[in-house]
N, C-alpha and C positions, 0 to 999 in steps of 0.2 A: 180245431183238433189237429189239422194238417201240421199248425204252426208250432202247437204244443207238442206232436210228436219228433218233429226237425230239432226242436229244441234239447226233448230229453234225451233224444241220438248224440247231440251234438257234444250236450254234459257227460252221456256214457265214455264218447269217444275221445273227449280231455282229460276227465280222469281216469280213464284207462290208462292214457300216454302219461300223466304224472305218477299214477302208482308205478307203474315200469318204471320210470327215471329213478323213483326215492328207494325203489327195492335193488334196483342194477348191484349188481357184484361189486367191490371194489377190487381196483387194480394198485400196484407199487408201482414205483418211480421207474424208471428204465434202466438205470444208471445202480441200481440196489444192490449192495454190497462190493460193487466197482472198486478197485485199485485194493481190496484186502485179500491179502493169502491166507486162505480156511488154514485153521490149524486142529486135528483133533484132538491134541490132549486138551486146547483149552477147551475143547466141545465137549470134553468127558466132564467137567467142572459145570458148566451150563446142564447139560443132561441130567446131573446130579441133581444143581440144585433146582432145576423143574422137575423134579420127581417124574419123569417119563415111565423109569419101570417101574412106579407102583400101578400104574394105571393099565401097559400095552403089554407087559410079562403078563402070560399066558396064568389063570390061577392055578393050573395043573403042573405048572413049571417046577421042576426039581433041578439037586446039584447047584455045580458051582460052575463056573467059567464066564465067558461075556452073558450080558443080556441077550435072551431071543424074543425079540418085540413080536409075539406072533399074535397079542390083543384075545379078545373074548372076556374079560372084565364088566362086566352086566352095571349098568347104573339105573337102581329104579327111581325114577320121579311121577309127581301129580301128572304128568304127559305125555309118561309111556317110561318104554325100559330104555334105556340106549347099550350098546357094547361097544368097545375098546376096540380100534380096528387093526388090522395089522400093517404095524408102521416099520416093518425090517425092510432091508435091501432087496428082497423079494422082485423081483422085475416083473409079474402080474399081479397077485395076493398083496404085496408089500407094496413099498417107494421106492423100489429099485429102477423104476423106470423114470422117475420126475429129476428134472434140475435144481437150482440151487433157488431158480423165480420162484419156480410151484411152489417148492417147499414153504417159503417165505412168505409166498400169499397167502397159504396154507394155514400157519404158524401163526403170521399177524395180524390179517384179517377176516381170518376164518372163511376162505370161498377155497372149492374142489378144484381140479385140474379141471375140470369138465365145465368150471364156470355158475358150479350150487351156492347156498349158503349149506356152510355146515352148525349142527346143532350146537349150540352154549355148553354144553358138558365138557365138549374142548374148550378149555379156556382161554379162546385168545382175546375175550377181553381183556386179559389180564395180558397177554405175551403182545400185546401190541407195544408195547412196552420196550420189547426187546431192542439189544442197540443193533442194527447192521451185522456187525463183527459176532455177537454172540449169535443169531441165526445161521450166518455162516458157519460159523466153528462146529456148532452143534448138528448142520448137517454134513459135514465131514465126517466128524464122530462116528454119525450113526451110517453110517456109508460102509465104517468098518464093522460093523457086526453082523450076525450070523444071519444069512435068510431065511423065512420061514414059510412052506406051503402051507401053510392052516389059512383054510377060507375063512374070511370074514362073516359073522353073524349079523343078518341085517337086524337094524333097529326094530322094536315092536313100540311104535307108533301109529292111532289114531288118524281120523278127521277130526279138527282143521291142522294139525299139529305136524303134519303130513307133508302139506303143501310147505316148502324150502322155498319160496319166493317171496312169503309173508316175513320169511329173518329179517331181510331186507329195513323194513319196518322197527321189525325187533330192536335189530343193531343200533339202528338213529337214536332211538328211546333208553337204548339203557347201555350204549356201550358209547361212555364219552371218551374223549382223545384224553383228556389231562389226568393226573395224578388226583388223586385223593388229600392227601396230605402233604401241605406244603414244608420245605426242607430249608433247612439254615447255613448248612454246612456240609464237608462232603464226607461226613462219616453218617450223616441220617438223610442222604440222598442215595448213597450204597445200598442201607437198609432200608430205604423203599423202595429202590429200584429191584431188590431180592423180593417181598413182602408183597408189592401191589405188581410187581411185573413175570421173575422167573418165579416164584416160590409161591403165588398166588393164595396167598394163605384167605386170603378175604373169599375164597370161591366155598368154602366149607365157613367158616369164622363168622361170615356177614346173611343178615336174613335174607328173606328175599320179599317182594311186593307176590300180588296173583298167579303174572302172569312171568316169574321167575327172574323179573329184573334183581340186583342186588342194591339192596336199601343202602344210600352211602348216609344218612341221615344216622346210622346204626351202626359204621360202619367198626367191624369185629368186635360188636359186641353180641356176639353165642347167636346161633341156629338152630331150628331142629334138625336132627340126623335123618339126611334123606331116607336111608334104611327103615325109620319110624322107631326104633329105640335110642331114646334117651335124646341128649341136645350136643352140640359141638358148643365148649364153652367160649366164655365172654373173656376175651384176652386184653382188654383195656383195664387200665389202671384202679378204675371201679372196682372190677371183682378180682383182679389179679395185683398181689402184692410184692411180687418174687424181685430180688434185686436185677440189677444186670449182669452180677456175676452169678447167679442162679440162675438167669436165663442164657448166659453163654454156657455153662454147666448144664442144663437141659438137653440145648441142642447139639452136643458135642456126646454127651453118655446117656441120653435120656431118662437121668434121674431126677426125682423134685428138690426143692430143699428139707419135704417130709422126707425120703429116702423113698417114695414110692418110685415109680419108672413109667415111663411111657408106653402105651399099649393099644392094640388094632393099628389104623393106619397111622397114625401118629409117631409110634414106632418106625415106620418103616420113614417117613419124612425126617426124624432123627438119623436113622441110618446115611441119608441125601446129607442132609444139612453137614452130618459127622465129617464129610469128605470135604468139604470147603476149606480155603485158610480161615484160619481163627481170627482174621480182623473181616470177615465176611459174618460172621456168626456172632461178633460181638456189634458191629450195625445190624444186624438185625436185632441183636437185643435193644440197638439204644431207638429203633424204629417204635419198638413193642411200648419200651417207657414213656415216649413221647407221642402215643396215641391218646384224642383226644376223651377223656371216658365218658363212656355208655352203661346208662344203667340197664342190668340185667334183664330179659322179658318177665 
């Protein structure tokens, strides 16, 4: 019995020490974003097309002038609500106090100044993607906008959903390093690098497994709406027929080639998209054509 209890002490206290190793935070390179000069306008171009203020503009937000990232944006899913936190310049409530590392760690691999994981609703599966130069830029950008004191609204999550050490886990399982779709040339490397990195269309577009992995076996072929009405449709060549001058046409004015328009968030991702140059919005059209189709669920 002695033997037997040294023994399952001994299994508690190796996998202990490898669940820590496999959940550990990750860190960036040291040298990360080294030798480039932030620039904001180009960071106003990234900010766009990552749709930041659909998600951290305040819903209550009115008027016109800059963005005020002051968050409260609710997301409900199967594991709780999450909200939108406040990412302005703010020096306590906001980012006003982090560098251009946090940020970035932030941004691409999803871990706090404090060394958490954060939840999947920030999509840095997808912003892992990002080059150097557009993390930078984009936090320059936002550097220049307005601060905002609105407290952040904690998450309404559960047990086990709670515990931020089990991401750790999560991330291995369902957040790989490589692209989805392989590219030939660099007009459908652009529009994957919009699609599957800043513009993350696959984070609404693509189902998902249980436990909120995204099914790349599926990949942008329609969701259900987290909301619970209705689906977010299947954008592969299956159910979607639209040319590429109908889809640079879409995301430029958001209209269809019926003459209908775009509407809820999709709208406002039109709006993003609108502000890009037009050879940015026409690789993302030829990304869309050159997905491979998924039939419908």
């Amino acid at each position: 019995m002695r033997r037997l209890a040294r023994s399952l002490i001994i299994m508690a206290i190796v996998g202990g020490a490898v669940g820590l190793l496999l959940t550990r935070p990750a860190q960036l390179p040291a040298d990360f974003a080294q030798g480039h000069v932030p620039d904001p306008t180009a960071g106003a171009l990234v900010f766009a097309a990552g749709s930041c203020a659909s998600c951290h503009v305040s819903p209550q937000a009115e008027g016109e002038g800059p963005p005020v990232l002051s968050g409260g944006l609710s997301f409900p899913s199967d594991f709780g609500t999450f909200y939108a936190p406040n990412i302005s310049p703010h020096p306590e409530v906001g980012i006003g106090s982090w560098d251009q590392d946090t940020f970035a760690r932030a941004v691409t691999v999803g871990v706090s100044p404090d060394g958490a994981h954060y939840y999947p609703a920030f999509p840095y599966g997808a912003y892992q993607h990002m080059t150097e130069a557009d993390v930078a830029d984009l936090f320059a950008y936002m550097q220049t906008l307005p601060p905002s004191e609105v407290a952040n609204i904690p998450h309404d999550v559960g047990f086990p959903f709670n515990i931020r050490r089990g991401l750790g886990l999560w991330k291995l399982a369902f957040v790989p390093d490589g692209f989805v779709m392989e590219a030939s040339d660099p007009v459908l490397e652009r529009g994957r690098y919009l699609a599957e990195g800043l513009a993350h269309c696959a984070e609404c577009h693509t189902p998902r497994n249980a436990v909120g992995g995204l099914d790349r076996t599926a990949w942008m072929g329609g969701a259900p709406n987290p909301s619970g009405k209705g689906t977010i449709p299947n954008i592969t060549p299956a159910a979607l027929d639209w040319s590429a001058t109908d889809l640079v046409e879409y995301f430029t004015s958001g209209f269809t080639p019926d003459y209908d328009s775009a509407g809820g968030e999709m709208a406002e991702v039109v709006e993003n998209l609108s502000q890009l140059p037009r050879a940015d919005r026409e690789a993302l059209a030829a990304y869309v054509k050159a997905l491979p189709p998924v039939a419908s669920p």
